[in-house]
N, C-alpha and C positions, 0 to 999 in steps of 0.2 A: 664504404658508404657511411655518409655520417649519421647519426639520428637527429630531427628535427628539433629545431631551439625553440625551446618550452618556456624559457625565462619571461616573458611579457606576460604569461596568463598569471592570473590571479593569486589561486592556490598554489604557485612555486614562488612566490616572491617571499623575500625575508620578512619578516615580520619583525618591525623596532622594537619593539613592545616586551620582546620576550629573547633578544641576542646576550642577554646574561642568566640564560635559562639553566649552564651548565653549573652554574657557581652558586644557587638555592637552595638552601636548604627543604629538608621535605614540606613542610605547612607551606613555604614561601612557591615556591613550584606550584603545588595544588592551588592555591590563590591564583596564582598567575593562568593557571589553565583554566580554572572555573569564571574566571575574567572575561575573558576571549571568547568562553564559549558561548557569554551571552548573543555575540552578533549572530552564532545558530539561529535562535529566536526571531531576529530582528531580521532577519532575511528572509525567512519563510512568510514574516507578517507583510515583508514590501513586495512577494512575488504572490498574496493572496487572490489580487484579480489575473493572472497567467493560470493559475490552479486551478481557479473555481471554473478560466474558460473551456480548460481542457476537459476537467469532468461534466462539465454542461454539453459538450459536443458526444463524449463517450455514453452518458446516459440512456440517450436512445436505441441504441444499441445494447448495450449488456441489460437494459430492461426487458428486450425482446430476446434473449439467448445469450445474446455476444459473450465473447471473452475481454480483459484485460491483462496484458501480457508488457512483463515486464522484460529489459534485454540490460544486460551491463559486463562488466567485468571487476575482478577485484574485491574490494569493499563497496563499490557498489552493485556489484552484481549481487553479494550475499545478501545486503539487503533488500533487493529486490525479491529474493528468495522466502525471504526471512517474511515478508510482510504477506506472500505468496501461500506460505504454510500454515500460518497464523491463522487466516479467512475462514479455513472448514469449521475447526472445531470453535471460531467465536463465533459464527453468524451461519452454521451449517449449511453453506454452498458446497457445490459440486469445485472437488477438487480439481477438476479442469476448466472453471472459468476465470481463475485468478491464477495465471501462470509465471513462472519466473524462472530465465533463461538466465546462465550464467556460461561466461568462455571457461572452455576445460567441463563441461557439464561439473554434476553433483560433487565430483572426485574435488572437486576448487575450493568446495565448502569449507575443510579441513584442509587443503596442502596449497602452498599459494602455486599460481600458474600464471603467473603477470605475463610471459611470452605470449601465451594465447590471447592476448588481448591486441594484439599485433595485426591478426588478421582478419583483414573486412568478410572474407567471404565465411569464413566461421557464424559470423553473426547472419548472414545470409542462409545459410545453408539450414541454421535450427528455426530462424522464420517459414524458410521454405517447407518443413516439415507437419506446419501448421493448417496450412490450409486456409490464408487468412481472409477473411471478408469483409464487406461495408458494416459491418455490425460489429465488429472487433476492436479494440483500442490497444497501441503498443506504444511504451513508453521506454524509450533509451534513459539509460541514466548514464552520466560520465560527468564526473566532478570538475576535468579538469576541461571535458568540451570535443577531446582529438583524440578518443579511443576507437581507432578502426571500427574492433569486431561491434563495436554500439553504432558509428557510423555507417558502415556495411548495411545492419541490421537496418538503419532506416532509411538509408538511400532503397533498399529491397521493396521495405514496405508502401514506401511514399511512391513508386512507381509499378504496384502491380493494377493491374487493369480495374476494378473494384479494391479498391485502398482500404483499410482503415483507418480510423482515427489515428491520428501518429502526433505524437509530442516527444523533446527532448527537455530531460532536466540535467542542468549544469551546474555547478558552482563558481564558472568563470565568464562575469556579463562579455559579452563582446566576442568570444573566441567562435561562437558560430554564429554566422545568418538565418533568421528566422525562415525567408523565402516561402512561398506559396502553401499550403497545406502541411506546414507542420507549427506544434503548438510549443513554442520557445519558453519552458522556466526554467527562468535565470535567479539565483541564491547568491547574492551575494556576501559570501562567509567574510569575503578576506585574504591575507596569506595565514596561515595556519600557525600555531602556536612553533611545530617543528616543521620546517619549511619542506613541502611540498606533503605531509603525513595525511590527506585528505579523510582516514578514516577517524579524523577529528573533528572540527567545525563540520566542513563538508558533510562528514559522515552523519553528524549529528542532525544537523538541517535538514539531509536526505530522506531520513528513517523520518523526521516528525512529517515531513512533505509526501512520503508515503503514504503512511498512516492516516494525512487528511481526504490522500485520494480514495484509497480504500473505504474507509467508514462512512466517507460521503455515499459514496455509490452504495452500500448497503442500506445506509440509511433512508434514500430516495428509492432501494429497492424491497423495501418495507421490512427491513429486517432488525427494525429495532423500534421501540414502541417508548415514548419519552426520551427517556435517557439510558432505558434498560435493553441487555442482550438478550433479547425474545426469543431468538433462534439456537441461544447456547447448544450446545451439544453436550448432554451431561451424560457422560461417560467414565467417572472417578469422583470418589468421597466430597472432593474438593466442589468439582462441579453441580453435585446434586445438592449440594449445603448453596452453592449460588443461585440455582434453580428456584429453589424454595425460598431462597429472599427475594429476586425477583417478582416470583407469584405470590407472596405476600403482600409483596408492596403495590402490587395492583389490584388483587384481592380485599384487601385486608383482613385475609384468613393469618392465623397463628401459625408458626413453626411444623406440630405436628401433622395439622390440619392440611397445611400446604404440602407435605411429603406425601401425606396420603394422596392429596389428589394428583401428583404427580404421576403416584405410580402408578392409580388408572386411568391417567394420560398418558403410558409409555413413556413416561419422562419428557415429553415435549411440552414445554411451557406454554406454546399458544395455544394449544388444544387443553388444559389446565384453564387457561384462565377463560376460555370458551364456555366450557360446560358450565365451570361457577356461574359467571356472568349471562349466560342465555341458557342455564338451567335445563341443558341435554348432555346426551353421553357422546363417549369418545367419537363415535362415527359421527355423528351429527355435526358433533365441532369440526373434525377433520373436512368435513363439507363443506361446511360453512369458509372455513380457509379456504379450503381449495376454489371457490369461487370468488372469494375474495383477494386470488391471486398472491393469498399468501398475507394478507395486511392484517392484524390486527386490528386496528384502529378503526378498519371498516366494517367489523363484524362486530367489535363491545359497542361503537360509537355510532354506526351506522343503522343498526336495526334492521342486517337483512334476514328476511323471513328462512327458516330450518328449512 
């Protein structure tokens, strides 16, 4: 049996641009890739209203519990992963509401497993484990559009009895139909500098398209306060020296000053910038958040009563 002809999608086509790519010199090579890689950019900025629809539908849901769950294979499964892992310790959520499914599980991270990306019911089977509801948002990723186990995974989901939110992000316009309940972004990369290599443009375009979904949602789930990571998790040298700029820079306390009050804040920077700003102790702040659902903003800006 043969395998299906891939040559029409996007990301396998030759790319003109770069068919004297073997004959480069090193600077000339790196030019030519860092070239290319601008259309990454330039694709994520044309599928901005696809992204922003999908995390406006997912919002209401991971506001109230939900999860976001990520499915792929590959290079894009790893970053599905990758952006998965990242979420606790920048914006300390529960490591089970930003999930990320990869074909071959964890073991793929390190040793490639491309054959498991073959099978639709794989991706079925690690949805099915989930328990998924209307509050939940799952996100296929597959660059090139026609990866089973990512298909599988959302034909699963678009048809259990209470759905969740379901979107696919592609790298190849055209290779799937949007059809009824699912949220189609489409990246258009191009063909790849080394034709069909997706963990390049593609890949690249992916991870920032990740990264806008995620931080959106955190940010609309008040876990960022300006521009700053309120909810860090400072757990290492590094973190608690970020801590303390943070809480300076909303404070306008000094260096020593801000460590101190960290660390009769238990190191959590909202309950920090609490007690400076509404002039109570840790428990108080800790209240004060927790009825603020968490928001900062609502508790220095709002003036809700201790």
């Amino acid at each position: 049996m043969q395998p299906p002809d891939r040559a029409h999608i996007a990301t396998e086509r030759i790319n003109p641009r770069t068919e004297d790519l073997h004959a480069l010199a090193p600077r000339a090579c790196i030019e030519r890739i860092v070239s290319e890689d601008r259309a990454a950019f330039d694709a994520v900025a044309g599928a901005a209203g696809a992204i922003s629809a999908f995390v406006e539908a997912a919002e209401p849901g991971f506001l109230a519990g939900g999860r976001l769950v990520y499915v792929g294979a590959g290079t894009s499964g790893r970053l599905g992963v990758l952006d998965a892992s990242e979420a606790p310790p920048t914006f300390q959520v529960d490591t089970a509401r930003i999930v990320g499914l990869i074909a071959g599980g964890d073991a793929s991270l390190r040793r490639s497993s491309e054959g498991l990306e073959d099978d639709p019911e794989g991706g079925r089977d690690a949805l099915g484990e989930l328990s998924l509801g209307p509050r939940d948002a799952v996100l296929g990723i597959a660059a090139g559009g026609t990866t089973p186990y990512v298909l599988g995974a959302i034909s699963f989901a678009r048809g259990l009895k209470e759905p969740p939110v379901v979107g696919l992000l592609t790298c190849a316009p055209g290779a799937v139909r949007a059809g009824e309940g699912l949220h189609l972004i489409e990246l258009d990369t191009g063909p790849e500098v080394l034709a069909g290599s997706t963990r390049m443009k593609a890949g690249t375009a992916t991870k920032m398209t990740l990264n806008a979904i995620s931080t959106t949602l955190m940010v609309r789930a008040g876990k960022v306060y300006r521009n700053l990571m309120v909810d860090v998790r400072a757990t290492n040298d590094k973190l608690r020296d970020r801590a303390a700029r943070i809480t300076g820079a909303i404070t306008g306390l000094g260096r020593r000053e801000s460590l101190d009050l960290l660390a009769r804040a238990g190191w959590g920077v909202k309950a920090a910038v609490v007690m400076h700003t509404r002039r109570v102790g840790r428990l108080d702040a800790e209240s004060l958040l927790e009825r603020a659902g968490g928001r900062l903003d609502r508790v220095i800006e709002g003036g809700e009563a201790p």
